[in-house]
DRENMAR-340289 format. One record per atom (N, C-alpha, C, O, CB): residue in three letters; atom name; y, z, x. Coordinates in Angstrom, 2 decimals, m for minus. Glycine has a CB too. Layout:
<vexdrens>
   type   atom     north        up      east
    ALA     CA         Y         Z         X
...
</vexdrens>
This chain:
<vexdrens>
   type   atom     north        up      east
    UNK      N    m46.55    138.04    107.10
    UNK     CA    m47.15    137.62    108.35
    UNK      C    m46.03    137.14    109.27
    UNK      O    m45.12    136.56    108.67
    UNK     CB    m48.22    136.50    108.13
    UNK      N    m45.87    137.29    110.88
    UNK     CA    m44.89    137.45    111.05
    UNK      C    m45.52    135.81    112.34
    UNK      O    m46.68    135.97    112.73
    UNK     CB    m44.27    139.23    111.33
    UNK      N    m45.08    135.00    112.65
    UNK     CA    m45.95    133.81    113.54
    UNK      C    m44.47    134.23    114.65
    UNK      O    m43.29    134.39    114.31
    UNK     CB    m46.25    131.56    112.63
    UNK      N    m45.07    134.33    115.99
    UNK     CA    m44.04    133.92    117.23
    UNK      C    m44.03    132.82    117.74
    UNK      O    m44.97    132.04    117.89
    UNK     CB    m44.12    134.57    118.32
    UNK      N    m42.80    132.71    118.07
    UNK     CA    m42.15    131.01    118.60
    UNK      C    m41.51    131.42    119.49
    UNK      O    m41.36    132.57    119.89
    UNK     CB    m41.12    129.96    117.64
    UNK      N    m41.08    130.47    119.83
    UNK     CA    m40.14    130.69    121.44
    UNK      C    m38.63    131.05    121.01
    UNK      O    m37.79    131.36    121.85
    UNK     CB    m40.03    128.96    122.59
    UNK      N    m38.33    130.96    119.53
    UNK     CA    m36.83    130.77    119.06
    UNK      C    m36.85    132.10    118.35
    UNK      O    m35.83    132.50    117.80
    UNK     CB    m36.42    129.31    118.02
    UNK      N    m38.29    133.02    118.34
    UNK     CA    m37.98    134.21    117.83
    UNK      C    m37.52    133.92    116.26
    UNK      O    m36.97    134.86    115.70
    UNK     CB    m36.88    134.89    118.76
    UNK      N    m37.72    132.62    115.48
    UNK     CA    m37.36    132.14    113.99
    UNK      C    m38.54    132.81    113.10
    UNK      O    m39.75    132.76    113.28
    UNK     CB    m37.34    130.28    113.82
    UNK      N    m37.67    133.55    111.94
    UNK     CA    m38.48    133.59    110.95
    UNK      C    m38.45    133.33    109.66
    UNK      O    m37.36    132.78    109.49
    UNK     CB    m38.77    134.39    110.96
    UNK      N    m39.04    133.40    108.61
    UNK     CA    m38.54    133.43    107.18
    UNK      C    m38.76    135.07    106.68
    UNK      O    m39.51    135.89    107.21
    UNK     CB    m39.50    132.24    106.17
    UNK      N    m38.08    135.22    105.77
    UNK     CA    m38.28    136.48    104.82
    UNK      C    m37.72    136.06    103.64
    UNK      O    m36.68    135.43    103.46
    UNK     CB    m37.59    137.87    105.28
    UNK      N    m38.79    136.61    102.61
    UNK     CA    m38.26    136.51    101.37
    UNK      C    m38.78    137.34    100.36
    UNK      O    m39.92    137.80    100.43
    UNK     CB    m38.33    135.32    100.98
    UNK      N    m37.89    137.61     99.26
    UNK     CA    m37.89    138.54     98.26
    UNK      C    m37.38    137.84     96.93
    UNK      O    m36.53    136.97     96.71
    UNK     CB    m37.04    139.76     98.68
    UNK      N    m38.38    138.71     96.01
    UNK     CA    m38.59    138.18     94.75
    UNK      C    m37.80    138.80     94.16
    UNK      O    m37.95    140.02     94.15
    UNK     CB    m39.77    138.19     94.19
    UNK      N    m36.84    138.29     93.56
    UNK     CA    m35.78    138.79     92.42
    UNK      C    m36.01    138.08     91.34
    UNK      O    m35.80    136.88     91.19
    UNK     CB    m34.28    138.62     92.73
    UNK      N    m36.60    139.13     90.27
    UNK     CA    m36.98    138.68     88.84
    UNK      C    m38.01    137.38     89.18
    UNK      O    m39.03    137.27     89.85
    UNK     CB    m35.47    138.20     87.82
    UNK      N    m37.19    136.45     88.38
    UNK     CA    m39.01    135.37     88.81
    UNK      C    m38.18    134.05     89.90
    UNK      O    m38.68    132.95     90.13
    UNK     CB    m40.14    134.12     86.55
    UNK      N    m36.41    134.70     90.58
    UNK     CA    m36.02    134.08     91.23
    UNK      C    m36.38    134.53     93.08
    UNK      O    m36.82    135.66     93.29
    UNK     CB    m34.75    134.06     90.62
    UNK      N    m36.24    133.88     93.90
    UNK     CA    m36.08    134.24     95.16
    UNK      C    m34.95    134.22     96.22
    UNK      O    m34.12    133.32     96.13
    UNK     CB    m36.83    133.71     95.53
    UNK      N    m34.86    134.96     97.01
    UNK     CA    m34.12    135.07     98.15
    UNK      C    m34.89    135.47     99.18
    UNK      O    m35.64    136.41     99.44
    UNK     CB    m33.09    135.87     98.02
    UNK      N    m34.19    133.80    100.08
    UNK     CA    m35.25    133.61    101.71
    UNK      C    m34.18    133.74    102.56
    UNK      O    m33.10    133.19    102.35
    UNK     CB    m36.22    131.88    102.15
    UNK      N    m34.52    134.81    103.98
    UNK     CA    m33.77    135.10    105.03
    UNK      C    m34.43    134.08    105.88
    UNK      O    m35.66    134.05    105.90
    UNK     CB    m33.74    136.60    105.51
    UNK      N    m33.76    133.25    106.57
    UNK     CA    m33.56    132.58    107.74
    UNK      C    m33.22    133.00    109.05
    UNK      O    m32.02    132.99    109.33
    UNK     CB    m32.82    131.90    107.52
    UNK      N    m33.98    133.35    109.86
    UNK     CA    m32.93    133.79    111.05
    UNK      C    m33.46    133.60    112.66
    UNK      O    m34.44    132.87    112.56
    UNK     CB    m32.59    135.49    110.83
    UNK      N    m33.35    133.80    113.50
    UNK     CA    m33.53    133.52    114.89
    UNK      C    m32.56    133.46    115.99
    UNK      O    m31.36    133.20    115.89
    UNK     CB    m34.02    132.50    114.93
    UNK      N    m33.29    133.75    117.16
    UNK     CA    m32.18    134.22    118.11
    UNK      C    m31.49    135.60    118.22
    UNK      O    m31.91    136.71    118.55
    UNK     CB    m31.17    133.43    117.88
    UNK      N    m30.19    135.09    117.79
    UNK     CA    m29.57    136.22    117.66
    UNK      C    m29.07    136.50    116.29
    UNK      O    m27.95    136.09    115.99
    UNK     CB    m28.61    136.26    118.57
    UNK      N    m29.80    137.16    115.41
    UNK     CA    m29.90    137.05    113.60
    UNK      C    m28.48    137.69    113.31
    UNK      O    m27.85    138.63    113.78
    UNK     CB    m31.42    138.16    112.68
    UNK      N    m28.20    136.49    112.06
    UNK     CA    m26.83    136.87    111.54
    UNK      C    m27.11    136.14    110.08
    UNK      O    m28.08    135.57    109.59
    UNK     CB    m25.36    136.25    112.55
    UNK      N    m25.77    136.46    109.63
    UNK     CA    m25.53    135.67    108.54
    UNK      C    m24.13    134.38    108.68
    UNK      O    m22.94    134.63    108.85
    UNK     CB    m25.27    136.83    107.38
    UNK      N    m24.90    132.78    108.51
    UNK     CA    m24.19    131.75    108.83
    UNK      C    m23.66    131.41    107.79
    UNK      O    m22.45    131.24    107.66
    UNK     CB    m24.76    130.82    109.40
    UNK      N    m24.75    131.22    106.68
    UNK     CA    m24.03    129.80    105.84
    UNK      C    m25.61    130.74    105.04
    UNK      O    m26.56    131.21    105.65
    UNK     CB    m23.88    127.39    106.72
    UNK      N    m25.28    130.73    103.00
    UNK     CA    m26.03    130.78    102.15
    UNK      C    m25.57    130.12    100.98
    UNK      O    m24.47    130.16    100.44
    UNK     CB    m26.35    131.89    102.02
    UNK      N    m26.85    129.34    100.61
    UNK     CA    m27.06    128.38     99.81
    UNK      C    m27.43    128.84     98.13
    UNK      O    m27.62    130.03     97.90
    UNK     CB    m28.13    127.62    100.53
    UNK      N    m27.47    128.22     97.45
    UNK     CA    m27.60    128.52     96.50
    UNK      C    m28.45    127.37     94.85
    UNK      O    m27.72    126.61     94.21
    UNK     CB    m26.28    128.97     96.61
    UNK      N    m29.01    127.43     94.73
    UNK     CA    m30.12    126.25     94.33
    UNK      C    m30.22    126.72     92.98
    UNK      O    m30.22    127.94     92.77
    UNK     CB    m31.73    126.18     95.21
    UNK      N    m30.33    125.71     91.84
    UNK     CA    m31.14    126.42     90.76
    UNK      C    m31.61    125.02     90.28
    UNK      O    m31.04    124.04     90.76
    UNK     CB    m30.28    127.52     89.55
    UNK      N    m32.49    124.87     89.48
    UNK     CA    m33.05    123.63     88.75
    UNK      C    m32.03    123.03     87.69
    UNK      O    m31.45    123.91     87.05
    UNK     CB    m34.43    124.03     87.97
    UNK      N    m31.65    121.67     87.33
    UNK     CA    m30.51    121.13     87.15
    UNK      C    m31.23    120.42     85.99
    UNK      O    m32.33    119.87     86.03
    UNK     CB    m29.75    120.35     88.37
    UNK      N    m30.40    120.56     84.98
    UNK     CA    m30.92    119.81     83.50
    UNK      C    m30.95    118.90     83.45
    UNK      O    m29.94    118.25     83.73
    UNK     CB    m30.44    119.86     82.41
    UNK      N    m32.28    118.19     83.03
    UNK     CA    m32.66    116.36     83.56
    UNK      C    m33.18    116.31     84.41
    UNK      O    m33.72    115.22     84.57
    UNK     CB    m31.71    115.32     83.95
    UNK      N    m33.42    117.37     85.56
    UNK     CA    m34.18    117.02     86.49
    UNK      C    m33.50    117.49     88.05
    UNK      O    m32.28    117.62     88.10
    UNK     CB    m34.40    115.52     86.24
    UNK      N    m34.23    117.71     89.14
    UNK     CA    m33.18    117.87     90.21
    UNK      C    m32.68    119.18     90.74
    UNK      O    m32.76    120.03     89.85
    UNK     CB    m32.09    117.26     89.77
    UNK      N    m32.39    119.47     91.41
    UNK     CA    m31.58    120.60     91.65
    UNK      C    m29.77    120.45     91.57
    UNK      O    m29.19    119.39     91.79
    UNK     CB    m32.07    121.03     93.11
    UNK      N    m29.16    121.60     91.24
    UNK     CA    m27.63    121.76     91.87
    UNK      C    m27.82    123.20     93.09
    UNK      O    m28.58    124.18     93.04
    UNK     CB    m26.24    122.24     90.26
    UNK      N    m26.94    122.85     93.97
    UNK     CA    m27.07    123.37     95.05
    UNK      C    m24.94    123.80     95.03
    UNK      O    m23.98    123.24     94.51
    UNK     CB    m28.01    122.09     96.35
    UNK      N    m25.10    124.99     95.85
    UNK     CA    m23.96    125.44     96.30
    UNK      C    m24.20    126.12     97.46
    UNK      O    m25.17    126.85     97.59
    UNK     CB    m23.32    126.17     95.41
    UNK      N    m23.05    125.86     98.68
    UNK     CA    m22.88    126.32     99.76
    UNK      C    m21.82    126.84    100.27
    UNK      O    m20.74    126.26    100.26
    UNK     CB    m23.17    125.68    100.32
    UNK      N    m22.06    128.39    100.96
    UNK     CA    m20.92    128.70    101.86
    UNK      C    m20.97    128.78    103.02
    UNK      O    m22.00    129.40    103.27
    UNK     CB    m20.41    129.62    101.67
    UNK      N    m20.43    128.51    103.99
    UNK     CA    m20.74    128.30    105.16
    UNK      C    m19.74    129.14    105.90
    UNK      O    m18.59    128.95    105.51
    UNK     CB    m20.79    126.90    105.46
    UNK      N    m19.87    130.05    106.90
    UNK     CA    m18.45    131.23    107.68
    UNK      C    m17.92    130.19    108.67
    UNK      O    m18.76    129.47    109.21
    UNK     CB    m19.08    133.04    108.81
    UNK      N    m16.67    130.04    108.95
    UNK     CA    m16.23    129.18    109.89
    UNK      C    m16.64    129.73    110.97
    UNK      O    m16.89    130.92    111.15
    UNK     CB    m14.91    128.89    109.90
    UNK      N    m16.73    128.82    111.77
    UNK     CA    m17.58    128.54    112.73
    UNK      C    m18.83    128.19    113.13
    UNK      O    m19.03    127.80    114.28
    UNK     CB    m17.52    129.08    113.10
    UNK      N    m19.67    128.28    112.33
    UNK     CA    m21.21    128.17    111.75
    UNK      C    m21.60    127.30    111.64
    UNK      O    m20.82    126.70    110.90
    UNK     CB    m21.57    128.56    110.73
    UNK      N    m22.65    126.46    111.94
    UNK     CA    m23.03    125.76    111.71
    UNK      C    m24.59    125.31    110.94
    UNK      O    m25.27    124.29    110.99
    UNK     CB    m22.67    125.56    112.53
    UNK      N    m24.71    126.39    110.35
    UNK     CA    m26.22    126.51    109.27
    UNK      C    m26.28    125.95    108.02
    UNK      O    m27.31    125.58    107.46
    UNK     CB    m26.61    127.96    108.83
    UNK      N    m24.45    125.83    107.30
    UNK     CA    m24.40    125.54    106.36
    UNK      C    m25.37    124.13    105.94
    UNK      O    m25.25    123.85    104.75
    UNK     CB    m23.14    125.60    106.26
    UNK      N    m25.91    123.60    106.39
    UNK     CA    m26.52    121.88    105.82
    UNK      C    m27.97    122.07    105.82
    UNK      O    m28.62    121.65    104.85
    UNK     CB    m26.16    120.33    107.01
    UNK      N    m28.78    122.89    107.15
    UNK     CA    m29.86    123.16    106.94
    UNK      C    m30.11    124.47    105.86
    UNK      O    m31.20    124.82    105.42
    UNK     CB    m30.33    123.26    108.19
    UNK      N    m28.73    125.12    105.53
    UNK     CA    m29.20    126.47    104.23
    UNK      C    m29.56    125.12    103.27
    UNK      O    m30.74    124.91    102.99
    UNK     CB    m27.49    127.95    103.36
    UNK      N    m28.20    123.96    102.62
    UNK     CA    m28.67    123.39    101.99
    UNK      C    m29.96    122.67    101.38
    UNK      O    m30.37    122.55    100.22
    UNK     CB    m28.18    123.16    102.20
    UNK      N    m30.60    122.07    103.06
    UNK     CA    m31.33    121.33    102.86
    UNK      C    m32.77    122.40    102.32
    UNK      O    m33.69    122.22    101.53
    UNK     CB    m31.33    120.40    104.11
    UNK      N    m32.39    123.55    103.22
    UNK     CA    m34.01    124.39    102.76
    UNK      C    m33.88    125.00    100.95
    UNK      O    m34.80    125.41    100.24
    UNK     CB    m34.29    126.27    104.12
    UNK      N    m32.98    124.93    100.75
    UNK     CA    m32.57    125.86     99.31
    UNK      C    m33.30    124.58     98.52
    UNK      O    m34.44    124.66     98.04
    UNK     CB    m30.45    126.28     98.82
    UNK      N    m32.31    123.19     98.45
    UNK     CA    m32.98    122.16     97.82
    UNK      C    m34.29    122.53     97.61
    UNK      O    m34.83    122.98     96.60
    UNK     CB    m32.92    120.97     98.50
    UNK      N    m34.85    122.23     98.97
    UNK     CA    m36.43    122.04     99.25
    UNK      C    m37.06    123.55     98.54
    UNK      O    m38.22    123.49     98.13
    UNK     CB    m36.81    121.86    101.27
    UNK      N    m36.37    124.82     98.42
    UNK     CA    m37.33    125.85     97.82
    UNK      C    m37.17    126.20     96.24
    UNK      O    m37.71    127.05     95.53
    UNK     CB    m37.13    127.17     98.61
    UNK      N    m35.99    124.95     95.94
    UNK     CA    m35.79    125.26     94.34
    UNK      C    m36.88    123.79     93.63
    UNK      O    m37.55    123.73     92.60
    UNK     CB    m33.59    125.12     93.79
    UNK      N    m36.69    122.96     94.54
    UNK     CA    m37.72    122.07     93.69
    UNK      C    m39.37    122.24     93.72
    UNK      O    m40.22    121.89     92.89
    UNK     CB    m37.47    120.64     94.14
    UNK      N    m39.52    123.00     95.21
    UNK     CA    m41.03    123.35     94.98
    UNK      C    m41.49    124.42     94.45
    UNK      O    m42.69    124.68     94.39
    UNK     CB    m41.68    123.38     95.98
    UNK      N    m40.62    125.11     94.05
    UNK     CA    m40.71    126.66     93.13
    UNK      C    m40.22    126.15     91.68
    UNK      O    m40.94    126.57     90.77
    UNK     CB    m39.45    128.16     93.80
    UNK      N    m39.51    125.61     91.41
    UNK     CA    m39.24    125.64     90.38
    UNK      C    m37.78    126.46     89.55
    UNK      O    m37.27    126.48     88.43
    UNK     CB    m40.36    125.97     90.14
    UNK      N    m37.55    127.03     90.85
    UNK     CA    m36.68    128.60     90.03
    UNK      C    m35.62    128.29     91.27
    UNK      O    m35.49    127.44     92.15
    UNK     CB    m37.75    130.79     90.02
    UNK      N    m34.91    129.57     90.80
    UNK     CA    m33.29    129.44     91.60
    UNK      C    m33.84    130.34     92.52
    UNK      O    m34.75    131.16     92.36
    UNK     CB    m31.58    130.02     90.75
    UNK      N    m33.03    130.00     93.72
    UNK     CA    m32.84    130.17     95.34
    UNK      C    m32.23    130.67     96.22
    UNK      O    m32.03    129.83     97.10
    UNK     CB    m32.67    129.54     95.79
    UNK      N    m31.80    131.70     96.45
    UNK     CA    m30.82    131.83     97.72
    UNK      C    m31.58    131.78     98.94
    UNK      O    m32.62    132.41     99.12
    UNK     CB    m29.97    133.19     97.75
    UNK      N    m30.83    130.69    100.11
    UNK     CA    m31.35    131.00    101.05
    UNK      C    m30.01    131.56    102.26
    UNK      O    m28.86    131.14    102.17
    UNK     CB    m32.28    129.77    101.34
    UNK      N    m30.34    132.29    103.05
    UNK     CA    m29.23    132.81    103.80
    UNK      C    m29.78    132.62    105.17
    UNK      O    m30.77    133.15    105.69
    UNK     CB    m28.80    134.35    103.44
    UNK      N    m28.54    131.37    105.84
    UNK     CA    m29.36    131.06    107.61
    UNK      C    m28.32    132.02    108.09
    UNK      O    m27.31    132.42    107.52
    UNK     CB    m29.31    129.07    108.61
    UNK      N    m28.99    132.41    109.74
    UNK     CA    m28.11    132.87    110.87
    UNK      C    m29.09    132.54    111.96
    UNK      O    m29.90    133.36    112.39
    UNK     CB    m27.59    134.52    110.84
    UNK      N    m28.98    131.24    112.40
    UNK     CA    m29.94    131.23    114.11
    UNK      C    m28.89    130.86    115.24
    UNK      O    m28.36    129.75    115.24
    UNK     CB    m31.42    129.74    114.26
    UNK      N    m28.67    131.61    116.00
    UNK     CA    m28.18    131.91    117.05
    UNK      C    m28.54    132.05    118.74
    UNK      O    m28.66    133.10    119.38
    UNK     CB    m27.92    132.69    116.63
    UNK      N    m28.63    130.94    119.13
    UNK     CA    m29.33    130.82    120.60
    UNK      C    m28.65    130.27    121.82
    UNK      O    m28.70    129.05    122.02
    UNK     CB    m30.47    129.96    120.51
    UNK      N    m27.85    131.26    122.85
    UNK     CA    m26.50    131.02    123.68
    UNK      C    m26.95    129.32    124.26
    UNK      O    m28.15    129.07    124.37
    UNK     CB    m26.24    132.48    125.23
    UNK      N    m26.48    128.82    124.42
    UNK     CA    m26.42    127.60    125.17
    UNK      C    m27.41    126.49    125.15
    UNK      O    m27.83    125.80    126.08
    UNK     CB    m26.36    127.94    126.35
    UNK      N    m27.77    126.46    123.42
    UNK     CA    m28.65    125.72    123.14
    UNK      C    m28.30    124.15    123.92
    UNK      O    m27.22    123.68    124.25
    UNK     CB    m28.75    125.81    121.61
    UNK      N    m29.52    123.65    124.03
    UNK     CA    m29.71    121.99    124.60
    UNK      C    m29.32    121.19    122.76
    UNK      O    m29.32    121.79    121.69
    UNK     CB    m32.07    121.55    125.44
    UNK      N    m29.02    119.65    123.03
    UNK     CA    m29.37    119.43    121.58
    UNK      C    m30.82    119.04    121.29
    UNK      O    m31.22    118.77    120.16
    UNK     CB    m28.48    118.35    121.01
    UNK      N    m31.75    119.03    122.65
    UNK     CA    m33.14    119.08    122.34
    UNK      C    m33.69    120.32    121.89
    UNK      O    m34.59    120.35    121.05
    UNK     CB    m33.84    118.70    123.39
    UNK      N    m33.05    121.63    122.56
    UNK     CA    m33.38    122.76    121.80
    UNK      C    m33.01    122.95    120.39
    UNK      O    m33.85    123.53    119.71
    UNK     CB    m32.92    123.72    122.41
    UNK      N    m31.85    122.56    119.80
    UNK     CA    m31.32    122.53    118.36
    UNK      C    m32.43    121.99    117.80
    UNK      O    m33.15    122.51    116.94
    UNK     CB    m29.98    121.69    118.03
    UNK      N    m32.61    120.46    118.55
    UNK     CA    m33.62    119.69    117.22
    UNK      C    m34.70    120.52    117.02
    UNK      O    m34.97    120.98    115.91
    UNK     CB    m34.34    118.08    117.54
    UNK      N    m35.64    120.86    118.51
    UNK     CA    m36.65    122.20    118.12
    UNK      C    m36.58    123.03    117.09
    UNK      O    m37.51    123.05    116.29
    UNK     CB    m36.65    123.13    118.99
    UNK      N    m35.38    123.93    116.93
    UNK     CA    m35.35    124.83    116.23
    UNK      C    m34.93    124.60    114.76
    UNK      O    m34.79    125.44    113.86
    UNK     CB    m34.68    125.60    116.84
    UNK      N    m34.80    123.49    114.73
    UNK     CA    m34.42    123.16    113.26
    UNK      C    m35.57    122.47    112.74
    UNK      O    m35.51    122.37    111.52
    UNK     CB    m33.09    122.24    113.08
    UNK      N    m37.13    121.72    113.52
    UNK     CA    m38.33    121.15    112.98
    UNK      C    m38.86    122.84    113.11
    UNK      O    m39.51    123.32    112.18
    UNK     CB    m39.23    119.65    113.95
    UNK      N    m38.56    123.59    114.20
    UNK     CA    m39.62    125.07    114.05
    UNK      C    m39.07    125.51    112.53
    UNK      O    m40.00    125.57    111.72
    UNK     CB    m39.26    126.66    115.54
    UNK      N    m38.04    125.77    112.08
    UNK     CA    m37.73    126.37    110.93
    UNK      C    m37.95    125.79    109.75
    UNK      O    m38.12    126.52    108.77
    UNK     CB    m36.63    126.67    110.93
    UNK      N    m37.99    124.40    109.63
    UNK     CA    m38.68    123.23    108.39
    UNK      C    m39.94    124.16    108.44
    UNK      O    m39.88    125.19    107.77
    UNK     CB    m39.03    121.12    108.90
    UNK      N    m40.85    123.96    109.03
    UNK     CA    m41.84    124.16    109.34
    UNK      C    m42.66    125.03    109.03
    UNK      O    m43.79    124.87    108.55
    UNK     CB    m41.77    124.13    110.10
    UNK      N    m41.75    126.67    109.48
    UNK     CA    m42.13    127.73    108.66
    UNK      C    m41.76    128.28    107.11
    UNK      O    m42.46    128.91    106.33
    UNK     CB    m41.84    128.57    109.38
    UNK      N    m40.61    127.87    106.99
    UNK     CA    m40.22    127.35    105.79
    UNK      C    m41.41    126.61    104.63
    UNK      O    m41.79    127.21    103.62
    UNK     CB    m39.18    126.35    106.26
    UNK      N    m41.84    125.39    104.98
    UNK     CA    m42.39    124.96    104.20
    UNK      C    m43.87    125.59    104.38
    UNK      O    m44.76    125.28    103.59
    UNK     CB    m42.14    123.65    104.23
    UNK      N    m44.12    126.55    105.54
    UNK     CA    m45.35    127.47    105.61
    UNK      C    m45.27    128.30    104.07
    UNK      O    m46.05    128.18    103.12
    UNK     CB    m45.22    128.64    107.13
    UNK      N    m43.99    129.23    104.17
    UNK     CA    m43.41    130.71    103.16
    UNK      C    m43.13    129.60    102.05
    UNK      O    m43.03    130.28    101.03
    UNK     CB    m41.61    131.94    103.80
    UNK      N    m43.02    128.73    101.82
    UNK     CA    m43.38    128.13     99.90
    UNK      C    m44.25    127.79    100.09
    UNK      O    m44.12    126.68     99.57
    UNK     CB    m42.66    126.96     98.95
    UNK      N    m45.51    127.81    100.58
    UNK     CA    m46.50    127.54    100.38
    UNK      C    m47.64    128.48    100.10
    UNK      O    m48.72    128.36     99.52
    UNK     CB    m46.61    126.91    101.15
    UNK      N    m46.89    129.65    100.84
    UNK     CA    m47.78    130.96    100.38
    UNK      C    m46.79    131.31     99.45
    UNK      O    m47.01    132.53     99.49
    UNK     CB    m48.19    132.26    101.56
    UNK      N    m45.93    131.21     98.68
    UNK     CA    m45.49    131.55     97.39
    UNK      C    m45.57    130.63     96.24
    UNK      O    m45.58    131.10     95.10
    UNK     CB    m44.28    131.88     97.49
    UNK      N    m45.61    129.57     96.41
    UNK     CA    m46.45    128.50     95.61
    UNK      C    m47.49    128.98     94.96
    UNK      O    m47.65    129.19     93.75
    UNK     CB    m47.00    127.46     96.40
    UNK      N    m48.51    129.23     96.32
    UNK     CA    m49.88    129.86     95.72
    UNK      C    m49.79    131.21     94.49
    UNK      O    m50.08    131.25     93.30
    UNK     CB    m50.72    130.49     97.14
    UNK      N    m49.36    132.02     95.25
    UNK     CA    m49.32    133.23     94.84
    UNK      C    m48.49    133.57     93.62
    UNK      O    m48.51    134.67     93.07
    UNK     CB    m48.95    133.91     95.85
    UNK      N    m47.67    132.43     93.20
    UNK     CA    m47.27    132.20     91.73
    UNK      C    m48.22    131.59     90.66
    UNK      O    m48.17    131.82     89.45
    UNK     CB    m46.16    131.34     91.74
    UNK      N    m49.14    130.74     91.34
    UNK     CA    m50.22    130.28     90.76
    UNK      C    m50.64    130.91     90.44
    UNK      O    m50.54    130.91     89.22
    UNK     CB    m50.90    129.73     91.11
    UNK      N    m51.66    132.24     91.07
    UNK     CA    m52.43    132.94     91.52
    UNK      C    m52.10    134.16     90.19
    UNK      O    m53.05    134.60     89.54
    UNK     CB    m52.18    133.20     93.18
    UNK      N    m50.73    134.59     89.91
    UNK     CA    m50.55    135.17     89.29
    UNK      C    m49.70    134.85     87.92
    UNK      O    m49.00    135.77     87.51
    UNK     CB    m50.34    135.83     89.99
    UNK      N    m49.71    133.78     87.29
    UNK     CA    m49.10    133.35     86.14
    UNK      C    m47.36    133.68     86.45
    UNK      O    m46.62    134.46     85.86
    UNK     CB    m49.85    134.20     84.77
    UNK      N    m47.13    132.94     87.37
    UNK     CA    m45.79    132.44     87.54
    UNK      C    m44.94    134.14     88.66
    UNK      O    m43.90    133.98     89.30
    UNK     CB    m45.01    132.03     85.47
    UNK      N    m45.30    134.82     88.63
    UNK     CA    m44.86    135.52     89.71
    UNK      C    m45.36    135.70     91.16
    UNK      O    m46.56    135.69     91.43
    UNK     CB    m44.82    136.52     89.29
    UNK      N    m44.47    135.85     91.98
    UNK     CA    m44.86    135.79     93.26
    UNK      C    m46.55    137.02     93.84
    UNK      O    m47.43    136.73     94.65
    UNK     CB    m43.22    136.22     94.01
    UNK      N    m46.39    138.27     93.03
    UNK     CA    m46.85    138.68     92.86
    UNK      C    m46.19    140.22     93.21
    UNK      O    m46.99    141.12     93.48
    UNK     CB    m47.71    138.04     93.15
    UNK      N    m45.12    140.44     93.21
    UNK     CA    m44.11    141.51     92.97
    UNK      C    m44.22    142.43     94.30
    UNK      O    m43.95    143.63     94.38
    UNK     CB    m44.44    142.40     91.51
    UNK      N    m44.68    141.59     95.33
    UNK     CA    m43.97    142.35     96.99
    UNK      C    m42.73    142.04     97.09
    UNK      O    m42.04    141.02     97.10
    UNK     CB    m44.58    141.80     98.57
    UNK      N    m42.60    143.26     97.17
    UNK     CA    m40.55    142.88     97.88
    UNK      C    m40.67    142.18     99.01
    UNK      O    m39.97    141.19     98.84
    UNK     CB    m39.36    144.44     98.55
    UNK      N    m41.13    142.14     99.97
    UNK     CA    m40.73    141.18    101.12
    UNK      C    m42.32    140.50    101.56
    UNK      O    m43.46    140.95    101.63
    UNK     CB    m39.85    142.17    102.59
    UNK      N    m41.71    139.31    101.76
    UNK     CA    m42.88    138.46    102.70
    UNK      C    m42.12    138.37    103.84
    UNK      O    m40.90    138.56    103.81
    UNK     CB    m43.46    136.84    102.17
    UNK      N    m42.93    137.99    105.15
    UNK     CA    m42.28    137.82    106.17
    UNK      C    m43.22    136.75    106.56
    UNK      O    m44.38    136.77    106.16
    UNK     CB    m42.01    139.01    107.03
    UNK      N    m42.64    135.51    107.57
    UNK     CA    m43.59    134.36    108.18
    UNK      C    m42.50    134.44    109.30
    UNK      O    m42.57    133.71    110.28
    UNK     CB    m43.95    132.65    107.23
</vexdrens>
């Protein structure tokens, strides 16, 4: 399902084995900064990040990878690129609550739909929100 915003932001994601990989992107779509999440023994996630110089996605890849390895359960890649010429920093903050947002929309319809099907997403290659 694809929702329009003014930032043109979306999620995409694909099920690899019973792990995922979520595209981030908006504006002008690239690849910034991808994260890397898996569930951490004892509890927790470990997280890894690369970020391309100049970029500045690397902290929100973090923060969303965290957020999609502990509510899934499973390891994560998430890969940001949002790109919007002459953002305000009121436009930044926008686009970084619009992307929480849909974000925590796309684990929520994969949440389900792991439920739904005894722990797999339900074996579409791509969702789109």
């Amino acid at each position: 399902m694809m929702i329009r915003n003014p930032f043109g932001l979306s999620v995409r994601t694909v099920e690899a084995g019973g792990d995922f990989v979520l595209l981030v992107t908006g504006g002008q779509a690239h690849i910034g900064a991808a994260a890397v999440a898996y569930p951490a023994e004892g509890g927790g996630t470990c997280t890894q990040v690369i970020g391309l110089p100049g970029h500045k996605e690397a902290e929100l890849a973090r923060e969303l990878a965290d957020m999609a390895c502990s509510r899934l359960g499973k390891a994560v890649t998430v890969i940001a690129g949002i790109h919007i010429d002459h953002a305000t920093p009121a436009e930044i903050r926008a686009m970084v609550a619009e992307t929480r947002a849909l974000f925590h929309g796309e684990l929520e319809v994969l949440a389900d739909r792991r439920k739904r099907h005894g722990g797999t997403a339900d074996g579409q290659a791509w969702t789109e929100t």
